[in-house]
C-alpha positions in Angstrom: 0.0 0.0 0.0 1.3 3.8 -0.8 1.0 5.4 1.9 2.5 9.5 2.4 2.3 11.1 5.8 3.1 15.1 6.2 4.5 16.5 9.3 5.6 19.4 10.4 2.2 22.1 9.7 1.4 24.6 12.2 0.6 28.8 12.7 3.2 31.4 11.8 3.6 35.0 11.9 4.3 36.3 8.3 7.9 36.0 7.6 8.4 33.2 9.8 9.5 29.8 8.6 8.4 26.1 8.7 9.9 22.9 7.8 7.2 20.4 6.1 8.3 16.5 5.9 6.4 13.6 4.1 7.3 10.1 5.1 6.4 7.4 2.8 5.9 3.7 2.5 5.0 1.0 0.0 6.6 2.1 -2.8 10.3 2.9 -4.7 10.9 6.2 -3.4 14.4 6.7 -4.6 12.7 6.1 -8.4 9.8 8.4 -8.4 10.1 12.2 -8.6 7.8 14.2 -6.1 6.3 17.0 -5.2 4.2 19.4 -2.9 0.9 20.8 -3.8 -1.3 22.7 -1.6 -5.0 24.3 -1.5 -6.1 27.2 0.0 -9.5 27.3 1.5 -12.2 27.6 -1.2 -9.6 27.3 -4.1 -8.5 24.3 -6.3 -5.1 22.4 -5.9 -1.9 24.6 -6.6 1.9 22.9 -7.2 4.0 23.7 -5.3 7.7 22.2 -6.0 8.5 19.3 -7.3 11.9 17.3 -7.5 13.6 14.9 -9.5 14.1 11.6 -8.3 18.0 11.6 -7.5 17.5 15.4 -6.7 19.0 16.5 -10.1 16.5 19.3 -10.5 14.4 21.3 -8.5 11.1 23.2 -9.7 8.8 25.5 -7.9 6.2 27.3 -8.6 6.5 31.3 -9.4 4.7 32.3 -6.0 7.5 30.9 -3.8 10.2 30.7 -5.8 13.1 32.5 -3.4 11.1 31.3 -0.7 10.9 27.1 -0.6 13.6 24.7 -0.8 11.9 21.1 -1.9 14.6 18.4 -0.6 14.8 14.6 -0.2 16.9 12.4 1.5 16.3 8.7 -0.1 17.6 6.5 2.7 15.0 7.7 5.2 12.0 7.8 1.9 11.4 11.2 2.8 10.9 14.7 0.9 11.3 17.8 2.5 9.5 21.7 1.7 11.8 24.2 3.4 9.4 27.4 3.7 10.7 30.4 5.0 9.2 34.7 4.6 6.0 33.2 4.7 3.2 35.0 3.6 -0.6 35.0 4.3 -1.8 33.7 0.8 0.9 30.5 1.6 -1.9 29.6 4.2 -2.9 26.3 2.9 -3.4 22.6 3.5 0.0 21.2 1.8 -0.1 17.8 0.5 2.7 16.0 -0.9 2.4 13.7 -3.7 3.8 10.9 -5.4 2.6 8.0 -8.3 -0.2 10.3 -8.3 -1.0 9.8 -4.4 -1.2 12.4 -1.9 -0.9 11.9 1.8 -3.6 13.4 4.2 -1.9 16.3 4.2 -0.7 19.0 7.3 -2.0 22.6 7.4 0.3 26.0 7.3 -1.3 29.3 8.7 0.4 32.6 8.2 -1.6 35.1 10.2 -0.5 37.9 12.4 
């Protein structure tokens, strides 16, 4: 069974900094590129980042780009979203997502 379980949400003041982890299972993670999607409330699914499968390339998404570092560390089948001068509009639930499977998610709230 696939499984993906994200850690690591919580709330923030704007311009703090959170570090989001997905844990999977049940699957080749060192084969499978993966990424981070989230959804604000009331809006449809956004990618995020997304990274290759032996961390060769990085991508993100123009509205944190500068701000989120997408990592992964094989041996422990774990990816990683880095998140720092968070904004309000990154408030989301952020889901991360692999062999088009997302976990359950973990939700980020800037607010002041």
């Amino acid at each position: 069974e696939v499984r993906l379980v994200e850690s690591g949400g919580g709330v923030v003041h704007p311009g703090g900094s959170l570090t989001l982890a997905c844990i999977t299972s049940g699957f080749d993670f060192s084969a499978r590129d993966m990424s981070w999607v989230r959804q604000a409330p009331g809006k449809g699914p956004e990618w995020v980042a997304g990274i290759h499968k032996r961390s060769l390339t990085t991508r993100y998404a123009d509205s944190v780009k500068g701000r989120f570092t997408i990592s992964r560390d094989n041996a422990k089948n774990t990816v990683y979203l880095q998140m720092n001068d968070l904004k309000p509009e990154d408030t989301a639930v952020y889901y991360c997502e692999g062999l088009g499977v997302w976990g359950q998610g973990t939700q980020v709230t800037v607010s002041s």
